[in-house]
C-alpha positions as a Markdown table, in Angstrom:
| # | Residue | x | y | z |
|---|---|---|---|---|
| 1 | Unk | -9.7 | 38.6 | 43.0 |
| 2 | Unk | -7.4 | 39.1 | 40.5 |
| 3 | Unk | -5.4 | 35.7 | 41.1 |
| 4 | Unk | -9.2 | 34.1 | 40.7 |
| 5 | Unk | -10.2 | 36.1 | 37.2 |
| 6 | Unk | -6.4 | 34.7 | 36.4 |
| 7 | Unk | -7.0 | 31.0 | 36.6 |
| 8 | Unk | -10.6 | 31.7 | 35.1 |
| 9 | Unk | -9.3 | 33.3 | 32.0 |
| 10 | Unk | -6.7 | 30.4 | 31.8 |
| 11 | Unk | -9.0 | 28.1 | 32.0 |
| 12 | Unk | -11.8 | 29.4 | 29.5 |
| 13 | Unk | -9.0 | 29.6 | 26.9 |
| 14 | Unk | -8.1 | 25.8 | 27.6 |
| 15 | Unk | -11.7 | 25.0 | 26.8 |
| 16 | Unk | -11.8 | 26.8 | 23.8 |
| 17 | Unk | -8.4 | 25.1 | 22.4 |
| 18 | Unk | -9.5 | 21.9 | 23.4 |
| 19 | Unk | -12.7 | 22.5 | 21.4 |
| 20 | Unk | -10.9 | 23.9 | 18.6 |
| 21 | Unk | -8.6 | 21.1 | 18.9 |
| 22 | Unk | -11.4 | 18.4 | 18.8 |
| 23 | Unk | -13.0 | 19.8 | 15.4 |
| 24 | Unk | -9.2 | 19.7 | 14.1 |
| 25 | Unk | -9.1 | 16.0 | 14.8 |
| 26 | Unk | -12.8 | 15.3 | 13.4 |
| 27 | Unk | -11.8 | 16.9 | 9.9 |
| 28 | Unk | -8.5 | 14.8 | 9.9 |
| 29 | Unk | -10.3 | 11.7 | 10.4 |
| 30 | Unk | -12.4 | 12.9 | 7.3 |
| 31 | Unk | -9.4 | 13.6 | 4.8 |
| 32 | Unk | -7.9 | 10.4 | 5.9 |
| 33 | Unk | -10.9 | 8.5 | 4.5 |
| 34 | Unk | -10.6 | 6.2 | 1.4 |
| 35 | Unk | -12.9 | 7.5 | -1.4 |
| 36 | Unk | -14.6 | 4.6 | -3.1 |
| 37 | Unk | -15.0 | 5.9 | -6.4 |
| 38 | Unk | -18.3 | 6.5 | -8.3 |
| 39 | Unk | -17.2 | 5.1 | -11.2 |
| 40 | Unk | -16.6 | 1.8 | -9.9 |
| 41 | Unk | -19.1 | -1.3 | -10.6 |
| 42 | Unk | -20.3 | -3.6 | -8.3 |
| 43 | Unk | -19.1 | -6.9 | -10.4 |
| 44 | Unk | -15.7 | -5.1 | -10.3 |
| 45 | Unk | -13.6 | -6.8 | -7.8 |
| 46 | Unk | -9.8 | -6.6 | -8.5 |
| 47 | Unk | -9.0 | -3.3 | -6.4 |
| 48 | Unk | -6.4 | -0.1 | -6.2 |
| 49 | Unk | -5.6 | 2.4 | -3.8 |
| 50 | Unk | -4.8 | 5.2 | -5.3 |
| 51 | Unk | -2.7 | 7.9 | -3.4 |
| 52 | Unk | -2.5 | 11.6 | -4.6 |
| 53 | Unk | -0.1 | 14.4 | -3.1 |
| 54 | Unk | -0.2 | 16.9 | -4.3 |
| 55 | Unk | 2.4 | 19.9 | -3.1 |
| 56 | Unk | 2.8 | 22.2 | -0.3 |
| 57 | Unk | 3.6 | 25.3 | -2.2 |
| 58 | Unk | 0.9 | 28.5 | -1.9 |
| 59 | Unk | -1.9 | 27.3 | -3.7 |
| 60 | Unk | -1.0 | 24.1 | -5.1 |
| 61 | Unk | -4.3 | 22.9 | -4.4 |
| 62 | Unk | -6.9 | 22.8 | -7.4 |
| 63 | Unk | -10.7 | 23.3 | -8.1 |
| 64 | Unk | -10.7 | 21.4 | -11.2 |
| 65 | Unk | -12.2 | 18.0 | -11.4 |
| 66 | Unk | -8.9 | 15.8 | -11.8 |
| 67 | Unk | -9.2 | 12.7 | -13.6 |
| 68 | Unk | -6.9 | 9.3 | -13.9 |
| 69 | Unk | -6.2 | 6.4 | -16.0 |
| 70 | Unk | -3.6 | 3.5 | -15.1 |
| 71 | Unk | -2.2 | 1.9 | -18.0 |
| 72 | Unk | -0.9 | -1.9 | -17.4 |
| 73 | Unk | 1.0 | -4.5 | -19.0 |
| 74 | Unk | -2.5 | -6.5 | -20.0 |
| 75 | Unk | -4.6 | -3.6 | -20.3 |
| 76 | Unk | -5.5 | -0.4 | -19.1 |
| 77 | Unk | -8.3 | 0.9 | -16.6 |
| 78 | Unk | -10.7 | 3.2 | -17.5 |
| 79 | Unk | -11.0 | 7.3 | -17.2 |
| 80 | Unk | -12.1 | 8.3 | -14.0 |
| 81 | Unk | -12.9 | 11.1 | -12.1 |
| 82 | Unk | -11.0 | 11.3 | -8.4 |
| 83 | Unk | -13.6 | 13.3 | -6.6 |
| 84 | Unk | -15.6 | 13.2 | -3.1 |
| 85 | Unk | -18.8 | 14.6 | -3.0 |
| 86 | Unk | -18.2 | 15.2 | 1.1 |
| 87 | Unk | -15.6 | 17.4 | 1.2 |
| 88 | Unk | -12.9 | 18.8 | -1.6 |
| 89 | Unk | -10.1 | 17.2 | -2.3 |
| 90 | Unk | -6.3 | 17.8 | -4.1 |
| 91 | Unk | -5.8 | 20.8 | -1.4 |
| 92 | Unk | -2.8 | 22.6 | -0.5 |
| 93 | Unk | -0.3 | 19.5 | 1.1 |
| 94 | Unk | -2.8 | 16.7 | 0.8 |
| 95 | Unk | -2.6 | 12.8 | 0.6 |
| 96 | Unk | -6.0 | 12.0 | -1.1 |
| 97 | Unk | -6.5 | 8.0 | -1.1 |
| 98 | Unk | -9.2 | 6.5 | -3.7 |
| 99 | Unk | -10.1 | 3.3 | -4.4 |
| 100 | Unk | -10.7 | 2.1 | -7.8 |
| 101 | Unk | -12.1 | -1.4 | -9.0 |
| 102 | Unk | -11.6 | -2.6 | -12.1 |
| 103 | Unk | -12.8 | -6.4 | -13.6 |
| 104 | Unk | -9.4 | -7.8 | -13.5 |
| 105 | Unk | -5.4 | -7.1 | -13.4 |
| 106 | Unk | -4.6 | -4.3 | -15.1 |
| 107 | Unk | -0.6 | -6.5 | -14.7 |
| 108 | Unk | 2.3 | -4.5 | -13.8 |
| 109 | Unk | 1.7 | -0.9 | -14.3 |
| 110 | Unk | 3.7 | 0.9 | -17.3 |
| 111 | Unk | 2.5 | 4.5 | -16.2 |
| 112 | Unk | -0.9 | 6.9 | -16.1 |
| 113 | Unk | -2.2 | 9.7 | -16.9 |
| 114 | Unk | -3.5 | 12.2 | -15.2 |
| 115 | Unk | -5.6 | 15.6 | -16.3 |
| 116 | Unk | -7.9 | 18.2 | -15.2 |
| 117 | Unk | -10.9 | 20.0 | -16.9 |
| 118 | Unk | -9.5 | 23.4 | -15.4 |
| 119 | Unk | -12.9 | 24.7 | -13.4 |
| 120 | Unk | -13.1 | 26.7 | -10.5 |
| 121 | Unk | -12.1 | 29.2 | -8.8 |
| 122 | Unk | -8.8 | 28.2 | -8.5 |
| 123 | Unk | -7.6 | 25.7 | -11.0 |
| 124 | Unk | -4.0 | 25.6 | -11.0 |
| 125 | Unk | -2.4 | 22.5 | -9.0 |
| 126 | Unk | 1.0 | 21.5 | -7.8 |
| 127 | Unk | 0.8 | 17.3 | -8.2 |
| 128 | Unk | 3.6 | 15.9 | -6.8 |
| 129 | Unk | 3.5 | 12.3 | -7.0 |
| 130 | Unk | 0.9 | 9.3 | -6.7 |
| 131 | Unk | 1.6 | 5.8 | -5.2 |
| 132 | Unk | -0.9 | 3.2 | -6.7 |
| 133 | Unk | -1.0 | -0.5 | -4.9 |
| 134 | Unk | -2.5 | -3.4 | -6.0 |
| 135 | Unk | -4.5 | -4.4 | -3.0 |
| 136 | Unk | -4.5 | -8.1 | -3.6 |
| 137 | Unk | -0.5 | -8.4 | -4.1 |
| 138 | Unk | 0.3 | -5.8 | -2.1 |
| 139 | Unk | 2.2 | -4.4 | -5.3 |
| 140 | Unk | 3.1 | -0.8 | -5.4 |
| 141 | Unk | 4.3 | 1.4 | -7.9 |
| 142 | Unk | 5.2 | 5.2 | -7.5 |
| 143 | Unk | 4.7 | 7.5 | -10.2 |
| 144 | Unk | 6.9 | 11.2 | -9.4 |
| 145 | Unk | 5.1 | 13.7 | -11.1 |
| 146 | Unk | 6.2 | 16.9 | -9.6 |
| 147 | Unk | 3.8 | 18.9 | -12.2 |
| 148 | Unk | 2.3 | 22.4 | -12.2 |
| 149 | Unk | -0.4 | 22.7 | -14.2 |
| 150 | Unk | -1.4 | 26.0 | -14.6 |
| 151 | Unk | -4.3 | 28.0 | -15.9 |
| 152 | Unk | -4.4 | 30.6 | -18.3 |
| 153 | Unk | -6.8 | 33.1 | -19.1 |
């Protein structure tokens, strides 16, 4: 009897990890999904991925809306807001990927800026660098931020 409630009891917590496990995988599959921005306009073609890590120190993550603007050689995108209405974004350790359109090449890019309206809960946040390519050139240009940017009452 007992070898039998053994192998039960083994078995039952298998099923639960392997279900646990499965809604693990489901919510990766999520955070590794390309936010097409709201911003963006349909006549916009010329495209960028936009990838935003932000740090793996105790709460580096951030409630605030964060927002971006990529400043080029020929000209400059506009302000935009890097958000996802699914699920939050700019969490503890996170690669967040956006995709921004704009009407043509912004050219090479001379730097960004970034910012963030301070709201929420929590709004301090640990960015530690973003990668921006150029989708039709392949182009990429990494931008080290390694910023806290904390919030004060």
């Amino acid at each position: 009897m007992i070898i039998i409630c053994s192998v039960c009891t083994v078995w039952g917590i298998y099923i639960l990890f392997i279900i646990w496990a499965r809604r693990k995988d489901r919510n990766d599959v999520l955070k590794r999904a390309v936010v097409v921005l709201e911003d963006n306009k349909p006549s916009e073609t010329y495209a960028y991925l936009i990838s935003v890590y932000t740090g793996m120190w105790l709460n580096s993550g951030t409630t605030a809306n964060v927002g971006i603007q990529l400043l080029g050689k020929k000209m400059n995108s506009r302000k935009v807001l890097l958000r996802d209405s699914n699920m939050k974004r700019m969490q503890q350790g996170s690669n967040d990927w956006f995709l921004l359109s704009t009407s043509q090449s912004l050219g090479g890019l001379t730097g960004l800026k970034v910012w963030h309206d301070s709201g929420g809960a929590s709004p301090s946040w640990y960015l530690k660098k973003i990668l921006v390519r150029d989708i039709q050139t392949n182009r990429a240009w990494l931008f080290y931020c390694r910023a806290l940017a904390r919030h004060h009452n």
